[in-house]
Backbone atoms as SQL, in Angstrom:
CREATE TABLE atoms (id INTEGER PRIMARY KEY, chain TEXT, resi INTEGER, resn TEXT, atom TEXT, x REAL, y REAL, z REAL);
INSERT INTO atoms VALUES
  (1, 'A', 1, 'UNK', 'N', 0.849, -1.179, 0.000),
  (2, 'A', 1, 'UNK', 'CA', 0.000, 0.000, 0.000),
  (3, 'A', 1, 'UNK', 'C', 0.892, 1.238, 0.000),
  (4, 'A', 2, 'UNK', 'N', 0.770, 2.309, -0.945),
  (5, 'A', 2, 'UNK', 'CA', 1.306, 3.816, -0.828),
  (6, 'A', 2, 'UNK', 'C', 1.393, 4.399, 0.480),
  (7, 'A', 3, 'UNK', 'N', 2.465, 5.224, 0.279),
  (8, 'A', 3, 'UNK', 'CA', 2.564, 6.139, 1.334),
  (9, 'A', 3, 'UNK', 'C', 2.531, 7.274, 1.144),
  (10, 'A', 4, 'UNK', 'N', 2.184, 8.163, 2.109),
  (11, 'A', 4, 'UNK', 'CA', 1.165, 9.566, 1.880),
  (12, 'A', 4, 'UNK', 'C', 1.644, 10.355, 3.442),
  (13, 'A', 5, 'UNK', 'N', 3.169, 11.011, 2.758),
  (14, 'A', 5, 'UNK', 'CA', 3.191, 11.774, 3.998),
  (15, 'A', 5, 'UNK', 'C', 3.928, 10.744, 5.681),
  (16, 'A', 6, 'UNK', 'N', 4.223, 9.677, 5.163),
  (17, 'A', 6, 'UNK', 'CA', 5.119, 8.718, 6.020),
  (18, 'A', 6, 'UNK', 'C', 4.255, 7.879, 6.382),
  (19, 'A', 7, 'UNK', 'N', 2.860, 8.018, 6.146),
  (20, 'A', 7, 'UNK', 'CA', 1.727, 7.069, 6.804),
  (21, 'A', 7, 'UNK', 'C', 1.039, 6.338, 5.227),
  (22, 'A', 8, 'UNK', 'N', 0.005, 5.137, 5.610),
  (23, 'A', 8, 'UNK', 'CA', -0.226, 4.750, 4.631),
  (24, 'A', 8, 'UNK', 'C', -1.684, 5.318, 4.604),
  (25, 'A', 9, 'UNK', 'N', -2.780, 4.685, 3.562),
  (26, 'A', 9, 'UNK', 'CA', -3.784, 5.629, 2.879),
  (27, 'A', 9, 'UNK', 'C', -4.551, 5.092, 3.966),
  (28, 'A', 10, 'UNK', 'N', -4.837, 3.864, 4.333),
  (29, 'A', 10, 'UNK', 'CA', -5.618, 3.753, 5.484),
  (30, 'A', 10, 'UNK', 'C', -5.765, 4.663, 6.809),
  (31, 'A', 11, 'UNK', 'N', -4.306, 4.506, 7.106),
  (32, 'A', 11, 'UNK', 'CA', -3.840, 5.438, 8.401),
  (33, 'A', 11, 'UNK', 'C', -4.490, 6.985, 7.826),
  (34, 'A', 12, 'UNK', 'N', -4.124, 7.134, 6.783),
  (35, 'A', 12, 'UNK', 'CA', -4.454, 8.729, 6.423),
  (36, 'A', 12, 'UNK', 'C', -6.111, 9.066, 6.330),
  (37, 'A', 13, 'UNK', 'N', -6.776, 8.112, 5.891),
  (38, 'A', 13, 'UNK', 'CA', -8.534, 7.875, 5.937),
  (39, 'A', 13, 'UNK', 'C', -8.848, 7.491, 7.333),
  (40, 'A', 14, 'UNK', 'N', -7.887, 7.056, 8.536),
  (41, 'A', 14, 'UNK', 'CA', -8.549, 6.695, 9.920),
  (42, 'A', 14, 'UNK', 'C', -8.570, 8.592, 10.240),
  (43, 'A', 15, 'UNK', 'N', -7.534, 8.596, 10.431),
  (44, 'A', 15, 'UNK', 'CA', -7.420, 9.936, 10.517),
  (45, 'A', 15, 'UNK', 'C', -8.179, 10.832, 10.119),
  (46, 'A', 16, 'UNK', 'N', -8.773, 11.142, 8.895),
  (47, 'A', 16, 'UNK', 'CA', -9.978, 12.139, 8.474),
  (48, 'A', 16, 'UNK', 'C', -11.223, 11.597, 9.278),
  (49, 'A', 17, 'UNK', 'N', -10.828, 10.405, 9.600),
  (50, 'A', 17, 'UNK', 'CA', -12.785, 9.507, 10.030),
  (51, 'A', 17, 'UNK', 'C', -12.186, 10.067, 11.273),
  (52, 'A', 18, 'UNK', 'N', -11.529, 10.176, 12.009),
  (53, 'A', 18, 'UNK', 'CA', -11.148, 10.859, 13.391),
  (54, 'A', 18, 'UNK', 'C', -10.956, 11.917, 13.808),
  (55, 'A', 19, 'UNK', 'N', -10.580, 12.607, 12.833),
  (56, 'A', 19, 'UNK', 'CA', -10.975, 14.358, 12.530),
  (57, 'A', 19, 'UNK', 'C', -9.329, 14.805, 12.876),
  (58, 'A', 20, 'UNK', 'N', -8.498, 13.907, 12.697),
  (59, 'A', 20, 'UNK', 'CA', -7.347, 14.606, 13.049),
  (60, 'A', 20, 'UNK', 'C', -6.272, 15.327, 11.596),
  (61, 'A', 21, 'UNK', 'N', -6.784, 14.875, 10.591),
  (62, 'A', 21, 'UNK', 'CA', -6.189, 15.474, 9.590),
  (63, 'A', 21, 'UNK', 'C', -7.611, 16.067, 8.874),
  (64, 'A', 22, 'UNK', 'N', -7.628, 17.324, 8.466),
  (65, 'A', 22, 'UNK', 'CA', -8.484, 18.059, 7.513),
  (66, 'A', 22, 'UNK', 'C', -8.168, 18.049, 6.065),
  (67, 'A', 23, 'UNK', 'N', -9.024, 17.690, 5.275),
  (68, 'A', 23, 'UNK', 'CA', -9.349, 17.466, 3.438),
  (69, 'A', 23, 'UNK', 'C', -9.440, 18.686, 3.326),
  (70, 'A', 24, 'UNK', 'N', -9.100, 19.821, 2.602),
  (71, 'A', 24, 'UNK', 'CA', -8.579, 20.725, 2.150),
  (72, 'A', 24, 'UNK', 'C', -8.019, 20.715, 0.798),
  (73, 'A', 25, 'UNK', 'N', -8.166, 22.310, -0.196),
  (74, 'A', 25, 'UNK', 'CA', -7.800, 22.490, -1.439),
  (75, 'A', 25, 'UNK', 'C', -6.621, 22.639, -1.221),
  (76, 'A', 26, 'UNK', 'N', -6.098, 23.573, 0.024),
  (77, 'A', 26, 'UNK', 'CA', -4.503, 23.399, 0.353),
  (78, 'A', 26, 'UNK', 'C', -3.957, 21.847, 0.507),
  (79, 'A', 27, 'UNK', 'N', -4.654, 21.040, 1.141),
  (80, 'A', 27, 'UNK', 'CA', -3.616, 19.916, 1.749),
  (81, 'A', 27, 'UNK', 'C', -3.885, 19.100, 0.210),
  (82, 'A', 28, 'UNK', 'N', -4.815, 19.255, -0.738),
  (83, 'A', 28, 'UNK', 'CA', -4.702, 18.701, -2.035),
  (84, 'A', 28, 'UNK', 'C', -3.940, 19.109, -2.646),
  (85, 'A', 29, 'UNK', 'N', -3.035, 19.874, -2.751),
  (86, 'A', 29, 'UNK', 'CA', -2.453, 20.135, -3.965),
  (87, 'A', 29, 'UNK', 'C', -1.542, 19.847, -3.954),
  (88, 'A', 30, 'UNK', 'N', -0.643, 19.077, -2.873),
  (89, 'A', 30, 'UNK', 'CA', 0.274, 18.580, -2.659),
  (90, 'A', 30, 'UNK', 'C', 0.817, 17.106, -3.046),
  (91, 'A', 31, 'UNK', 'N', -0.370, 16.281, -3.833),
  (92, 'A', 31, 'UNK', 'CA', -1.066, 15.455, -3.860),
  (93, 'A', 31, 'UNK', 'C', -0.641, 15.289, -5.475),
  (94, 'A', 32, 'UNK', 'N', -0.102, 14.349, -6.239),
  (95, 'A', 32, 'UNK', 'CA', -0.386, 14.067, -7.774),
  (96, 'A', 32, 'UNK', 'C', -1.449, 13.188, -7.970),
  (97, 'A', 33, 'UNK', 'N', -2.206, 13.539, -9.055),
  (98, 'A', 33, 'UNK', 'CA', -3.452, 12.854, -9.555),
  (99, 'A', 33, 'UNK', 'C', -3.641, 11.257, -9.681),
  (100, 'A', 34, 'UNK', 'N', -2.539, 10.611, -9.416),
  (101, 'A', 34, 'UNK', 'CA', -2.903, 8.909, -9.152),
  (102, 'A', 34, 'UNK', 'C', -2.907, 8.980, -7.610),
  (103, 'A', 35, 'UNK', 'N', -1.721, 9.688, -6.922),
  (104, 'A', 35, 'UNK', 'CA', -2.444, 9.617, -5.105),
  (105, 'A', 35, 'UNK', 'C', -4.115, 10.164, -4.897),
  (106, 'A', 36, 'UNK', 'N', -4.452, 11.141, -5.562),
  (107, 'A', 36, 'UNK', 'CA', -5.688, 11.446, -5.252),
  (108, 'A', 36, 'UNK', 'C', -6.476, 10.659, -5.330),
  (109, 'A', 37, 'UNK', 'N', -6.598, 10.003, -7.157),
  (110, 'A', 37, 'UNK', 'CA', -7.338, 8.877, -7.186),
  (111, 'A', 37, 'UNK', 'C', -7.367, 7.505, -6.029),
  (112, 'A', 38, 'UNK', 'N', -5.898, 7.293, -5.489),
  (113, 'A', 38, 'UNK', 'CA', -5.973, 6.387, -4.395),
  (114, 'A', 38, 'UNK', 'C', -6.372, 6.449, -3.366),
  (115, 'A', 39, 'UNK', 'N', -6.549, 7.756, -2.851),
  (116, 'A', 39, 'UNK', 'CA', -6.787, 8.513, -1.249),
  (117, 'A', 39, 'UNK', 'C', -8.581, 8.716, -1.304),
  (118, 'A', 40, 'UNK', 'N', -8.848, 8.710, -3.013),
  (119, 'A', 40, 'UNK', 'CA', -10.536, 8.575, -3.077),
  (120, 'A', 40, 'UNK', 'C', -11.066, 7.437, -2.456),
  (121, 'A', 41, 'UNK', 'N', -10.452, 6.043, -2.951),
  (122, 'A', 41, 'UNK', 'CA', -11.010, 4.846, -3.347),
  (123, 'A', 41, 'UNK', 'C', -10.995, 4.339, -1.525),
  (124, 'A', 42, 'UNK', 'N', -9.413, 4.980, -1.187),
  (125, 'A', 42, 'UNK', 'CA', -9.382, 4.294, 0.102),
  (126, 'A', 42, 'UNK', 'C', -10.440, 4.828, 1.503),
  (127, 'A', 43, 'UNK', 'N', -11.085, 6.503, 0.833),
  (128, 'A', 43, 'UNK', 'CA', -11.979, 7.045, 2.009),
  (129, 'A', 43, 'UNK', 'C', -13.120, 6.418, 1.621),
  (130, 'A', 44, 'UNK', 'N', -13.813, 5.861, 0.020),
  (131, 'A', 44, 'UNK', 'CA', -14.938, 4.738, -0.097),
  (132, 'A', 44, 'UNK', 'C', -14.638, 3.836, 0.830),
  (133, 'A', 45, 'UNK', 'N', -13.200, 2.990, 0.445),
  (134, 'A', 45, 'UNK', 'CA', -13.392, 1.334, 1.249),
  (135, 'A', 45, 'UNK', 'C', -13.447, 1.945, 2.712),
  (136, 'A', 46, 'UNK', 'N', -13.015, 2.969, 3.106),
  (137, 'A', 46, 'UNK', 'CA', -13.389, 3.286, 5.088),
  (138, 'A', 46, 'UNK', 'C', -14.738, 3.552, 4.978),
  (139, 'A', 47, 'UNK', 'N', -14.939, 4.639, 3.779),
  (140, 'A', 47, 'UNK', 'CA', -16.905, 4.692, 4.755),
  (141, 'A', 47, 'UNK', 'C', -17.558, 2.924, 4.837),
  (142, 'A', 48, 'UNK', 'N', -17.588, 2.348, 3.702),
  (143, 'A', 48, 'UNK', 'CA', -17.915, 0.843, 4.123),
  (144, 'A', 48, 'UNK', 'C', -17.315, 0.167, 4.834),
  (145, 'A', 49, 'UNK', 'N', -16.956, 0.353, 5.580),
  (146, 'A', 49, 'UNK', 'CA', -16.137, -0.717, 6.526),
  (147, 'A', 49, 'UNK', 'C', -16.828, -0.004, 8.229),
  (148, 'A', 50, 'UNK', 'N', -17.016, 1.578, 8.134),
  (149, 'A', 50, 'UNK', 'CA', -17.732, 1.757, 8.888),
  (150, 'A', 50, 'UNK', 'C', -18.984, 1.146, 9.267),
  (151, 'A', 51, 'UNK', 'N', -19.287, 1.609, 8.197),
  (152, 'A', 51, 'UNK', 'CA', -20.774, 0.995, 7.546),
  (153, 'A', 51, 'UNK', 'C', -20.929, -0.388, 7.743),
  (154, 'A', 52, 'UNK', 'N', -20.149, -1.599, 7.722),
  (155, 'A', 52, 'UNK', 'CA', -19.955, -2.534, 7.594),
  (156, 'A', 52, 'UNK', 'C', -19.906, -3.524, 9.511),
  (157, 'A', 53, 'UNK', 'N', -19.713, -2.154, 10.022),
  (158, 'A', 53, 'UNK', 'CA', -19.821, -2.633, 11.391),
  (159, 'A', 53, 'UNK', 'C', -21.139, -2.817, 12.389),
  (160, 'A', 54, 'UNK', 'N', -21.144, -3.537, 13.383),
  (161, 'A', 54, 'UNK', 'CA', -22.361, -3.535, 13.867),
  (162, 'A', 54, 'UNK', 'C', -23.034, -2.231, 14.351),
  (163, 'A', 55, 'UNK', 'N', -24.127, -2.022, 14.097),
  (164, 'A', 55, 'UNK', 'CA', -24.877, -0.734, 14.695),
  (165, 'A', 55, 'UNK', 'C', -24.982, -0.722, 15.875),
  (166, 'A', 56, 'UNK', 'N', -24.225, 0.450, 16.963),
  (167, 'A', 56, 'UNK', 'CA', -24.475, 0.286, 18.401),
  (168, 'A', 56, 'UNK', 'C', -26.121, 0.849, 18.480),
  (169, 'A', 57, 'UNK', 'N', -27.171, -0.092, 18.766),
  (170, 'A', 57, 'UNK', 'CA', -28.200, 0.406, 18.922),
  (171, 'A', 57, 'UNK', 'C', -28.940, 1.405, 20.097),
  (172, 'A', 58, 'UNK', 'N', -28.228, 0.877, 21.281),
  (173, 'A', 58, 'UNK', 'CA', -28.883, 1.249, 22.663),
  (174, 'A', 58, 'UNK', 'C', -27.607, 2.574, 23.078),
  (175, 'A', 59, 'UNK', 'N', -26.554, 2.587, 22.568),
  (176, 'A', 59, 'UNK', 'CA', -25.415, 3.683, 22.877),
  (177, 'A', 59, 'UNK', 'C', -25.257, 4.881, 22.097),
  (178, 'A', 60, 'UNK', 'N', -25.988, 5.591, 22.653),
  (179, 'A', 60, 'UNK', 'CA', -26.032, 7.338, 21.644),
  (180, 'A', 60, 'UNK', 'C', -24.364, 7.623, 21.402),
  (181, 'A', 61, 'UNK', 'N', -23.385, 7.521, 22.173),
  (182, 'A', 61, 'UNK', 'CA', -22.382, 8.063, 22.055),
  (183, 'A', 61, 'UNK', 'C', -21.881, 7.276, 21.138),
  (184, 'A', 62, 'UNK', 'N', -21.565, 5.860, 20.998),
  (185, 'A', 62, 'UNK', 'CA', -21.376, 5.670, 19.756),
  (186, 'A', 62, 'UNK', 'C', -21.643, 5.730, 18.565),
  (187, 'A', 63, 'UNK', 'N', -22.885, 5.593, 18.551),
  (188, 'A', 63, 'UNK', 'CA', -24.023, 6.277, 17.421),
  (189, 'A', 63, 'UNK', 'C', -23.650, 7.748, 16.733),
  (190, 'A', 64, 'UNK', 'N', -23.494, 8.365, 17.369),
  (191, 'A', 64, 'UNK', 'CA', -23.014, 9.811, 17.541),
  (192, 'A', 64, 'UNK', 'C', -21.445, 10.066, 16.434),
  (193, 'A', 65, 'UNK', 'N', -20.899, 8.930, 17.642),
  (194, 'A', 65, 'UNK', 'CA', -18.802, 9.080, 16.843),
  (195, 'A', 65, 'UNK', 'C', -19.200, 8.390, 15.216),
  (196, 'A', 66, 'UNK', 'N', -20.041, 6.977, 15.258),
  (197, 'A', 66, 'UNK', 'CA', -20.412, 6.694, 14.064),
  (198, 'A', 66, 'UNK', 'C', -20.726, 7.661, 12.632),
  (199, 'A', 67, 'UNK', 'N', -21.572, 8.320, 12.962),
  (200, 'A', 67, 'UNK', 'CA', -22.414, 9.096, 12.190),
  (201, 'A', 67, 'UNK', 'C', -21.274, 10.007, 11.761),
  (202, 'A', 68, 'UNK', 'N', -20.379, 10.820, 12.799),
  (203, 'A', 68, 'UNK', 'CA', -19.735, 12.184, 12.878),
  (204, 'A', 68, 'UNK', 'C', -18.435, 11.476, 11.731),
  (205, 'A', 69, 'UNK', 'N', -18.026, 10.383, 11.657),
  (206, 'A', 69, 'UNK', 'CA', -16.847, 9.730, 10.934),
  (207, 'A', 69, 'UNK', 'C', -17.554, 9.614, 9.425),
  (208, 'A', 70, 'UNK', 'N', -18.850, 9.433, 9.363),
  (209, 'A', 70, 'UNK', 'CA', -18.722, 9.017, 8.238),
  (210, 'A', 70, 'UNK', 'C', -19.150, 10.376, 7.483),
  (211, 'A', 71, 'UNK', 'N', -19.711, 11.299, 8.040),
  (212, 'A', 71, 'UNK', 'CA', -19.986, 12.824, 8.087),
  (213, 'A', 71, 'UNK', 'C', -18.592, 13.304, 7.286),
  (214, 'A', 72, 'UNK', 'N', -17.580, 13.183, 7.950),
  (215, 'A', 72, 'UNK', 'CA', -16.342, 13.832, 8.012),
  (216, 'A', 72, 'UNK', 'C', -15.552, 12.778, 6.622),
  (217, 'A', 73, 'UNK', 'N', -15.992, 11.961, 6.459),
  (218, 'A', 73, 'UNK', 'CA', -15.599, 10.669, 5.035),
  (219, 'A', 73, 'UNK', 'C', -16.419, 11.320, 4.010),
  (220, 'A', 74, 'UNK', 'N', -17.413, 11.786, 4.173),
  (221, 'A', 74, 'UNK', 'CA', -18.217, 12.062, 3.088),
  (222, 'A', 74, 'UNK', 'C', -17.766, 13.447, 2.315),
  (223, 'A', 75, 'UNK', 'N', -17.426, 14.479, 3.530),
  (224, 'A', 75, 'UNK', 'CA', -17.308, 15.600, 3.299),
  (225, 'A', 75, 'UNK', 'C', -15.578, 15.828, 2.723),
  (226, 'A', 76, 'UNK', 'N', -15.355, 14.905, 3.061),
  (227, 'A', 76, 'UNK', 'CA', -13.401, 14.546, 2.211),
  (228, 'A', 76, 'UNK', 'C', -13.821, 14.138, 1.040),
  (229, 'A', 77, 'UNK', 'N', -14.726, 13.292, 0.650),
  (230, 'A', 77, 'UNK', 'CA', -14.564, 12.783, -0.489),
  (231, 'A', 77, 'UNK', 'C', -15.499, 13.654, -1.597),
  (232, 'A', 78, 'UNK', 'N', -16.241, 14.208, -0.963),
  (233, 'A', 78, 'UNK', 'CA', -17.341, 15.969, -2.048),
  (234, 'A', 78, 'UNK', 'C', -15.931, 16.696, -2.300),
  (235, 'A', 79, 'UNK', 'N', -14.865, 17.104, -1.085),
  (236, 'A', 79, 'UNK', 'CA', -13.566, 17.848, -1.875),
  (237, 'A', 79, 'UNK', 'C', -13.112, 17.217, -2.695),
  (238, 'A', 80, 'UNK', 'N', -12.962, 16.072, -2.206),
  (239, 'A', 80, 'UNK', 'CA', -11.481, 15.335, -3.371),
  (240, 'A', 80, 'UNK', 'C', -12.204, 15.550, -4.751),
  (241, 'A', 81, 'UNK', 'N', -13.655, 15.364, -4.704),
  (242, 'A', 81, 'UNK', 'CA', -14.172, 15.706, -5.897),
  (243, 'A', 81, 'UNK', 'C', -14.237, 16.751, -7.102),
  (244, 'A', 82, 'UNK', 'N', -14.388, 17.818, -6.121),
  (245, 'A', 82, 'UNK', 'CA', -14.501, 19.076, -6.380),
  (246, 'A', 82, 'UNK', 'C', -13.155, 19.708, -7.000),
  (247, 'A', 83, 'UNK', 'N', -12.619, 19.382, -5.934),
  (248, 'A', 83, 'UNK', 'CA', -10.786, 19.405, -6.413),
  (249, 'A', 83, 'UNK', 'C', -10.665, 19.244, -7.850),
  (250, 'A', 84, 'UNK', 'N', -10.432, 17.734, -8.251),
  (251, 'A', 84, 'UNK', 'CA', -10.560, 17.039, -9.126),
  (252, 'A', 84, 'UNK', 'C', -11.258, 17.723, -10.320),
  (253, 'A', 85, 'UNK', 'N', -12.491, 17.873, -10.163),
  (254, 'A', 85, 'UNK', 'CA', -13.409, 18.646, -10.884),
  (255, 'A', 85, 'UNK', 'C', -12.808, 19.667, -11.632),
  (256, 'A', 86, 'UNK', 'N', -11.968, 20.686, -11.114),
  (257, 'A', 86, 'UNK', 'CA', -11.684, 21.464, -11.175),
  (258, 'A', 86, 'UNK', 'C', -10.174, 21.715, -12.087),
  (259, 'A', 87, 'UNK', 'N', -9.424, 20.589, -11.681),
  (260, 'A', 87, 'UNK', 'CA', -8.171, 20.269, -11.966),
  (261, 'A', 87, 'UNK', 'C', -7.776, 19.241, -13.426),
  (262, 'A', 88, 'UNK', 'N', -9.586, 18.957, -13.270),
  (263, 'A', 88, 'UNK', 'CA', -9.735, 18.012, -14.618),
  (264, 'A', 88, 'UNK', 'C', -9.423, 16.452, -14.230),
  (265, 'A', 89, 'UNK', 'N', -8.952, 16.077, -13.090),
  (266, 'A', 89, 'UNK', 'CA', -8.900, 14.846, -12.864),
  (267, 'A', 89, 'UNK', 'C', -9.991, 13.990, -12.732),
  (268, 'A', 90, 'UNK', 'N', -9.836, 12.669, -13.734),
  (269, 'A', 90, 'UNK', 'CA', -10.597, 11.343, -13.485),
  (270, 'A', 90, 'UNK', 'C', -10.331, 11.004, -12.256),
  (271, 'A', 91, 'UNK', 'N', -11.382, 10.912, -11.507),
  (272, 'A', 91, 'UNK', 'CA', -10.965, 9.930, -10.228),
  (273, 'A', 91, 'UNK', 'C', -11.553, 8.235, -10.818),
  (274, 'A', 92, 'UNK', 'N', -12.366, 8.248, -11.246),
  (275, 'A', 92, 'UNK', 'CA', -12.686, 6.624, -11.324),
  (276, 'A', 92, 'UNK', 'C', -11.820, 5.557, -12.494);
């Protein structure tokens, strides 16, 4: 798996689902157009894998961190888009 900044794309997608690194037009541009395309695919395979976990039903607070990760996955991957969009890059 690539590396992105000394960490790999997973580590770098736990991280946005954790709110500790911010998706940004600045922190994109640092970025060449096959990492982008990879840093897309890998914040898809995290939102499903979120997604993919059991629903805490009876625990608001997890419910809560749930929702707020995939909130924060979604809203990385409308930039990476937009970015892209903009820059003319295929992501798919």
């Amino acid at each position: 798996m690539p590396n992105v900044k000394g960490k790999s794309l997973k580590a770098l997608t736990q991280d946005v689902a954790e709110g500790y690194t911010a998706v940004n037009p600045i922190f994109l541009k640092l970025f060449e157009p096959e990492q982008l395309k990879k840093i897309y695919r890998e914040i898809a395979k995290t939102q499903n894998d979120i997604r993919g976990e059991r629903f805490p039903t009876n625990d608001l607070a997890a419910i809560r961190s749930r929702n707020i990760k995939l909130q924060r996955l979604h809203s990385a991957s409308m930039i990476i888009r937009n970015f892209a969009k903009e820059r003319r890059i295929l992501l798919l």
